[in-house]
Structures are given as structure tokens and as C-alpha cells.
LOGUFI-110531 format. One line per 3 residues: number of its first residue (from 0); for each residue x, y, z of N, C-alpha, C. Coordinates in Angstrom, 1 decimal. Example, Ala and Ser with C-alpha at 12.3 -4.5 7.8 and 13.67 -1.06 7.14 Angstrom:
// LOGUFI-110531
0 = 13.2/-5.7/7.8/12.3/-4.5/7.8/13.2/-3.3/7.8 | 12.8/-2.2/7.1/13.7/-1.1/7.1/12.9/0.0/7.9
// end
This chain:
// LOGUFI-110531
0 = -5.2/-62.5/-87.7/-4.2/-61.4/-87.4/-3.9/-60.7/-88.7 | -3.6/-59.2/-88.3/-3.7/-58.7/-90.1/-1.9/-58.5/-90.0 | -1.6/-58.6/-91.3/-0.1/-58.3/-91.2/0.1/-57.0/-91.8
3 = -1.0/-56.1/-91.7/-0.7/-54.7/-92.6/-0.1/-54.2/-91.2 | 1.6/-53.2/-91.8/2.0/-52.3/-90.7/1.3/-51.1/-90.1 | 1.1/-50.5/-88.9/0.5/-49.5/-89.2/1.6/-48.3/-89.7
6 = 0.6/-47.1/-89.8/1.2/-46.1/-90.5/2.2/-45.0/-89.8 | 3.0/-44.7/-90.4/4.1/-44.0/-89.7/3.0/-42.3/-89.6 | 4.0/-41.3/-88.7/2.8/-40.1/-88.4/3.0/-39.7/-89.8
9 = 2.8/-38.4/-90.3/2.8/-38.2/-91.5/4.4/-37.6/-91.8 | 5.0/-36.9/-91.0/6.2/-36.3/-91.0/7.5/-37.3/-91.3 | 7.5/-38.5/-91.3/8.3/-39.7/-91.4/7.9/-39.7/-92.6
12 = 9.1/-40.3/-93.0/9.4/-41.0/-94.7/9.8/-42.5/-94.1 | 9.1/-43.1/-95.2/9.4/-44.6/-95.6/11.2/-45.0/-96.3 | 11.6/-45.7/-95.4/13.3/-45.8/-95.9/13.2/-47.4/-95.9
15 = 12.7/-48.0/-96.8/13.0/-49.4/-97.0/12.1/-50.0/-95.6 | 12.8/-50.5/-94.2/12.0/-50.9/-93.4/12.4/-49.9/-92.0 | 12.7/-49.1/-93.2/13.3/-47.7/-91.4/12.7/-46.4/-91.8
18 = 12.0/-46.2/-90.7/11.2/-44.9/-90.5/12.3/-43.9/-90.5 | 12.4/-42.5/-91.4/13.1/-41.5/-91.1/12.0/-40.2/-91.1 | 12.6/-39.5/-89.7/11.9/-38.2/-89.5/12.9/-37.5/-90.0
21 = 12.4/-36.3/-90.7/13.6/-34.8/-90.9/13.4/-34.5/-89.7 | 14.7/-33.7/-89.7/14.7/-33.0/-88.8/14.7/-31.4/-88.8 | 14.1/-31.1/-88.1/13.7/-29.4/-88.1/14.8/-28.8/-87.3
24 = 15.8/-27.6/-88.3/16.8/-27.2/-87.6/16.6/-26.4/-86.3 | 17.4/-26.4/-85.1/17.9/-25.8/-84.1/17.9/-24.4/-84.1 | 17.1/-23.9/-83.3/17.3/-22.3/-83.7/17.9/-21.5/-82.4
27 = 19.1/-20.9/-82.5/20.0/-20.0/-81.3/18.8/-19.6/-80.2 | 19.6/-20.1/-79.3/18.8/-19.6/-78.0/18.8/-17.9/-78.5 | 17.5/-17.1/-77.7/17.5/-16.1/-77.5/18.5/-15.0/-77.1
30 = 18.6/-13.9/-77.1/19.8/-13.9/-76.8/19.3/-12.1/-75.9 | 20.1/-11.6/-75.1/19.4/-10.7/-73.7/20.4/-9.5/-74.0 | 20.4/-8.5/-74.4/21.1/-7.0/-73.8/20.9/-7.0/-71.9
33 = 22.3/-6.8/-71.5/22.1/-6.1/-70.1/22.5/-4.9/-70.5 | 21.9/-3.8/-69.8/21.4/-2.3/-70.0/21.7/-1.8/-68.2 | 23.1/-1.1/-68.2/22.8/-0.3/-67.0/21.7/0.8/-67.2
36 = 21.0/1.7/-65.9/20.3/2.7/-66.0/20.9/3.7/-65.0 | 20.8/4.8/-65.6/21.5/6.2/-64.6/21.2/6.2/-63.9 | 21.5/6.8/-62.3/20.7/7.3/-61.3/21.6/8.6/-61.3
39 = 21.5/9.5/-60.2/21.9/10.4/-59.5/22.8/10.4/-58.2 | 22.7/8.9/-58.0/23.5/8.3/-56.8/24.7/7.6/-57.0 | 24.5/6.7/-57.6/25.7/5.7/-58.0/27.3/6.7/-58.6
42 = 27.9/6.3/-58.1/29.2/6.9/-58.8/29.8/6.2/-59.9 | 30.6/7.3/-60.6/30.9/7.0/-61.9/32.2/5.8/-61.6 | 32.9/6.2/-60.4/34.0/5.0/-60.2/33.3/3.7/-60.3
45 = 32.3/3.6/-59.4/31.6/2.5/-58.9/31.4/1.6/-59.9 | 30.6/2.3/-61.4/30.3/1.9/-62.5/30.9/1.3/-63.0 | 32.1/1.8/-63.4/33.5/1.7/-64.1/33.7/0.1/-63.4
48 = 34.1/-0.1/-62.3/34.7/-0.7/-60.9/33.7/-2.0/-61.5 | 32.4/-2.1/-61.3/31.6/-3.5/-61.5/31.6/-3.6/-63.0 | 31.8/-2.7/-64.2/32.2/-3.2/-65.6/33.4/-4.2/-65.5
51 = 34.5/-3.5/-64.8/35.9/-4.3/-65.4/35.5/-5.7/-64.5 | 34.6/-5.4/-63.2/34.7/-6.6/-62.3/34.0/-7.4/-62.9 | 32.7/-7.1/-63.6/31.5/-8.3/-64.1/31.7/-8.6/-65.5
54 = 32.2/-7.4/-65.9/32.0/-7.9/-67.5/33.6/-8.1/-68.6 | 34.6/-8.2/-67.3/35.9/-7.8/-68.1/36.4/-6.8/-69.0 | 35.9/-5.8/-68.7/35.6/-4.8/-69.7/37.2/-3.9/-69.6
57 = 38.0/-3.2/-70.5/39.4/-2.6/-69.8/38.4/-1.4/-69.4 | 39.6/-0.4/-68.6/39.4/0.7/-67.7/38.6/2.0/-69.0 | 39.2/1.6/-70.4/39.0/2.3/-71.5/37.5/2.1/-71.6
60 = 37.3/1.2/-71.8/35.9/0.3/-72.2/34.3/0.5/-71.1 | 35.3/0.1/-70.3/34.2/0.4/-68.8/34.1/2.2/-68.7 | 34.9/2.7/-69.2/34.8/4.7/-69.2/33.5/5.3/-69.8
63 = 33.9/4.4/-71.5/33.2/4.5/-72.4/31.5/4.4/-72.5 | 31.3/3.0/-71.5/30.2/2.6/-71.3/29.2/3.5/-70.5 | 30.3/3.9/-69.2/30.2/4.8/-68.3/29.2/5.9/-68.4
66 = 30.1/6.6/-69.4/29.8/8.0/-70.4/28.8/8.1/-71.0 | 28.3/6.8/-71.5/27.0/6.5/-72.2/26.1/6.2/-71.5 | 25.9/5.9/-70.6/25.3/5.9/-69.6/24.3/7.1/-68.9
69 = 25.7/7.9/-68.7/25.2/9.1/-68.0/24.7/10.1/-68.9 | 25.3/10.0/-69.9/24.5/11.2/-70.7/23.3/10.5/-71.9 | 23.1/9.1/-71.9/21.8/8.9/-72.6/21.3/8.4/-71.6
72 = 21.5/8.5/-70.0/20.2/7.7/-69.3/20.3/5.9/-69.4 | 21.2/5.4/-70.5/21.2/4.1/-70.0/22.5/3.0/-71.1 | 22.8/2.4/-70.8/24.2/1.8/-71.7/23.9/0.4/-72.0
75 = 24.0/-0.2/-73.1/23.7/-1.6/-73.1/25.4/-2.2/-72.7 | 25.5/-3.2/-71.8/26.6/-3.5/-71.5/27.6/-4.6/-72.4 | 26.5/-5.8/-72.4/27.0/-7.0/-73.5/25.6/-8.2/-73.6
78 = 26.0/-8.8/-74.9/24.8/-9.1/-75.1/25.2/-11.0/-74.8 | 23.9/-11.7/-74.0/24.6/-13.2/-73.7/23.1/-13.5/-73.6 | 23.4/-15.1/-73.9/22.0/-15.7/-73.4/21.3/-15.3/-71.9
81 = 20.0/-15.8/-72.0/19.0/-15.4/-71.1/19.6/-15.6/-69.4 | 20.3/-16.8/-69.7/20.5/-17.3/-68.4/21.9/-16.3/-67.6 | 23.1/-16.6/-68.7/24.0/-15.5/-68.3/24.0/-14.1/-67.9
84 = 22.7/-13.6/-68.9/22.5/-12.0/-68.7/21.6/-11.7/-67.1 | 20.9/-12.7/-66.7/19.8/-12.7/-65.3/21.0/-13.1/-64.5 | 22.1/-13.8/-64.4/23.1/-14.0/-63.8/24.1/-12.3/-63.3
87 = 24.8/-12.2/-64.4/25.0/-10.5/-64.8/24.7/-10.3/-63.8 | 23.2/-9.7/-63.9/22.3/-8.8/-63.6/22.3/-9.1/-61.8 | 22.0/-10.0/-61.8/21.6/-10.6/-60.2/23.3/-10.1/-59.2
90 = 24.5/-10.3/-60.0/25.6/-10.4/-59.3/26.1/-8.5/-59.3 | 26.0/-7.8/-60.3/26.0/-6.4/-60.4/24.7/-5.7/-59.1 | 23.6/-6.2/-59.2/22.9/-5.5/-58.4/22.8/-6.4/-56.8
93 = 23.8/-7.3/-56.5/23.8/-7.8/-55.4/25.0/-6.8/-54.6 | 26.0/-6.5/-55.5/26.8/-6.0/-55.2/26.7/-4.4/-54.8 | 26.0/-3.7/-56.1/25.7/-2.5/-55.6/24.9/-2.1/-54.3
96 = 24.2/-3.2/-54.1/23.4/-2.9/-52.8/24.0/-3.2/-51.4 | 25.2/-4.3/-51.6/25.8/-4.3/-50.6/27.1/-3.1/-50.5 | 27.6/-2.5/-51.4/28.1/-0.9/-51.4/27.5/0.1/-51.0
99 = 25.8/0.0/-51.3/25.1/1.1/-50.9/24.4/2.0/-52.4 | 24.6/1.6/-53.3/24.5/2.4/-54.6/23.0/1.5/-55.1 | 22.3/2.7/-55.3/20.6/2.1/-56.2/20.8/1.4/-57.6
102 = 21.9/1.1/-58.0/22.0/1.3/-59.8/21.3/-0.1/-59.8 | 20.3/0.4/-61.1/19.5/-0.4/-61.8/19.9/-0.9/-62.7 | 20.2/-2.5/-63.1/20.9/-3.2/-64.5/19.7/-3.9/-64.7
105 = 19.4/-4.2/-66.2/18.3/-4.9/-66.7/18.9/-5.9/-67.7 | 18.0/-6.8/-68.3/18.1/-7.7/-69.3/16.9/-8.2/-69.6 | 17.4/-7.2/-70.8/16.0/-7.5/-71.9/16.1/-7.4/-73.2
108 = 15.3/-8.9/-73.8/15.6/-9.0/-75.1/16.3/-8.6/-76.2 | 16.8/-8.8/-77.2/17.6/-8.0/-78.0/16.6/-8.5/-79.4 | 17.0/-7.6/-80.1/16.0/-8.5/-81.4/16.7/-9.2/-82.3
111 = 16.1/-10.0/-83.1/16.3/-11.3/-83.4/17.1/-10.9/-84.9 | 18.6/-11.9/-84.7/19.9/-11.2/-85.5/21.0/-10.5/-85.4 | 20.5/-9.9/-84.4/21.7/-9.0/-83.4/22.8/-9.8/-83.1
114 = 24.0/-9.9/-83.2/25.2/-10.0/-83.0/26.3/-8.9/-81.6 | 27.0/-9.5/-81.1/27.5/-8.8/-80.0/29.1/-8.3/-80.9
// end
């Protein structure tokens, strides 16, 4: 019987008779812009109405967004992980459809560093 230990993988360090791995730091989940898109249908109340409702936004804030919207074609709303923003997204465009309104909300990527 041999008494040589075998070998630790290469990434472990030898600590007396305790194997230590480093550890490779944690990197922030990704993180999602939701993005209303203009139509020609949706009203500007409406917009306003699912900001303050979905995103807590004041009547100021949800205006603002509004505005941007309509006159560049598209508004980024707030920026949240992947899971939150497909959440967003799913509960704004469940709603508009049960009002009747086409509005398109997206979530997609933000690039990496971006702060909300």
C-alpha cells in the first residue's frame, strides 16, 4: 500500500494538511434596461398610468418618461436584473392588452458598468 497522498487539482494550495482553493470573485448579475416603444395607439395617460402603477414612478417622472418616449420613439424605464425586468415587462404588456393598447415594453441588456 503506497502512503504517497494524491495530488490536490492544481488551483489548491497546500495549507499544512488542508487543502485551500482561492476563490474567484462573484461578478453582479447582469443587469436589463426596460425600454417602452411608441406606437400611434397607446395613450399618453395610459403610459403615464402603468409608470406610476409598475414602476413607482411620481406623476412628474412618469410625464417625463412619457415625453421621451414620444418624441425619440422609445424611453428606457429602469434598469434591474434579468429576472425583475422580464417580470416588468410581462406585467406592463399583460395589462396593456387587457385595456386594449399595442404598447411594446422590452428588456434588453444594458452594458456592462451602467449604474441606475
Amino acid at each position: 500500500m503506497s502512503t504517497d497522498r494524491p495530488k490536490p487539482p492544481p488551483d489548491f494550495e497546500q495549507d499544512g494538511d488542508l487543502a485551500v482553493s482561492e476563490r474567484t470573485r462573484a461578478r453582479r448579475p447582469r443587469r436589463y434596461h426596460v425600454i417602452f416603444h411608441n406606437d400611434d395607439y397607446t395613450t399618453m395617460e395610459f403610459v403615464v398610468f402603468v409608470l406610476e402603477q409598475f414602476f413607482h414612478k411620481t406623476e412628474t417622472e412618469a410625464t417625463q418618461i412619457m415625453l421621451e418616449v414620444h418624441h425619440k420613439g422609445y424611453g428606457i424605464v429602469g434598469l434591474f436584473t434579468r429576472d425583475v425586468a422580464e417580470s416588468k415587462v410581462t406585467q406592463v404588456m399583460d395589462c396593456a392588452k387587457e385595456h386594449g393598447h399595442p404598447l411594446q415594453v422590452t428588456a434588453e441588456p444594458a452594458d456592462d458598468g451602467e449604474e441606475e
